[in-house]
C-alpha positions as CSV (number, residue, x, y, z in Angstrom):
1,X,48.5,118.0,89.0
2,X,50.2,118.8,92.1
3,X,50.0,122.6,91.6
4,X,53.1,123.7,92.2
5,X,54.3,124.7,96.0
6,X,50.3,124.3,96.2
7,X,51.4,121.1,97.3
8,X,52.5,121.9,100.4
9,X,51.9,125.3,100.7
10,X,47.9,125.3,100.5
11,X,46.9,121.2,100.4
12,X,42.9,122.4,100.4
13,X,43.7,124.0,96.9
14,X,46.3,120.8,95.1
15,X,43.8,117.9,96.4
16,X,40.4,119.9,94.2
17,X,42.9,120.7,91.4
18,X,43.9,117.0,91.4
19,X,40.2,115.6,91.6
20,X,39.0,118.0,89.1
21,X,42.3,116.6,86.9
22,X,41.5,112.8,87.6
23,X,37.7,113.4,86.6
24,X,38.6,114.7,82.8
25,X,41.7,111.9,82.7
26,X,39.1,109.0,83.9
27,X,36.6,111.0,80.9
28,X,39.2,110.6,78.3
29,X,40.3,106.9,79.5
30,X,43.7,107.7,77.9
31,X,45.9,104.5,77.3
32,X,49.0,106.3,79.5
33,X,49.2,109.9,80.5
34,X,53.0,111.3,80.1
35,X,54.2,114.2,81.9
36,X,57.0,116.3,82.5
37,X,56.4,117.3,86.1
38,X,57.4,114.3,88.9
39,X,54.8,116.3,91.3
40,X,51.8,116.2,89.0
41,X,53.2,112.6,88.1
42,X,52.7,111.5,91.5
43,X,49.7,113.2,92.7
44,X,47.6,112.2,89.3
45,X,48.9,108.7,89.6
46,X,47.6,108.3,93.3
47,X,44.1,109.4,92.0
48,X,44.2,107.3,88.7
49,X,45.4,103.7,89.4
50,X,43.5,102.2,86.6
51,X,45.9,104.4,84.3
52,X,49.7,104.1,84.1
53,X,51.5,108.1,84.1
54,X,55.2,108.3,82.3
55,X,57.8,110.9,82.6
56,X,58.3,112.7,79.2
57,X,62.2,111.6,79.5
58,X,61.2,107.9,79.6
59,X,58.9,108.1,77.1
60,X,61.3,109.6,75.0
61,X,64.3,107.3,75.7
62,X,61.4,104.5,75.0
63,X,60.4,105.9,71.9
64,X,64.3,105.9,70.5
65,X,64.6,101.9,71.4
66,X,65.3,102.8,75.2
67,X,63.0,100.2,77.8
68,X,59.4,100.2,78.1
69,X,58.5,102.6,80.7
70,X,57.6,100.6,84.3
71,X,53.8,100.1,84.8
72,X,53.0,99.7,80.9
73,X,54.4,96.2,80.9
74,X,50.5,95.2,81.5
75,X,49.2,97.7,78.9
76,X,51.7,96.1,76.5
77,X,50.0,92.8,76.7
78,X,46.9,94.0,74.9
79,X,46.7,95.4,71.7
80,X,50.0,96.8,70.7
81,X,50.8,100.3,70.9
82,X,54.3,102.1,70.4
83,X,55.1,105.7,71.4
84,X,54.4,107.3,67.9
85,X,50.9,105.3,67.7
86,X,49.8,107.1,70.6
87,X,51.4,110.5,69.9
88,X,49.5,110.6,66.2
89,X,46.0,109.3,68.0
90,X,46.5,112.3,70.4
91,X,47.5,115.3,67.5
């Protein structure tokens, strides 16, 4: 997502790896994206809108009984999903 020190270090080089990125994510129209990395988090989100990005750690604490993750309160609302739906749709 962010690529690193890319981020700040070479912007030209972060900003086409994130567009190239938000392409195959809008291709896939994944119902949430979940990452371990708070820079590709943020820089994938900005360029996504339409699709609500989780930190692993929150999706984890969500999947043992732990809140809903903030920004899938809306996704919720439609046909239900749960953290080990999506993890067996994506294996």
């Amino acid at each position: 997502g962010s690529a690193g020190t890319y981020h700040l270090l070479r912007v030209d080089f972060s900003t086409q790896l994130q567009e190239r990125k938000a392409i195959h994510i809008r291709e896939q129209k994944p119902d949430v994206v979940v990452s371990g990395n708070i820079g590709c988090l943020e820089q994938l989100a900005s360029a996504v809108p339409e699709t609500p990005f989780v930190h692993t750690v929150q999706w984890l604490d969500w999947a043992t009984g732990g809140p809903c993750p903030p920004g899938l309160e809306e996704l919720l609302a439609g046909p239900q999903i749960t953290p080990s739906s999506t993890t067996e749709a994506a294996s």
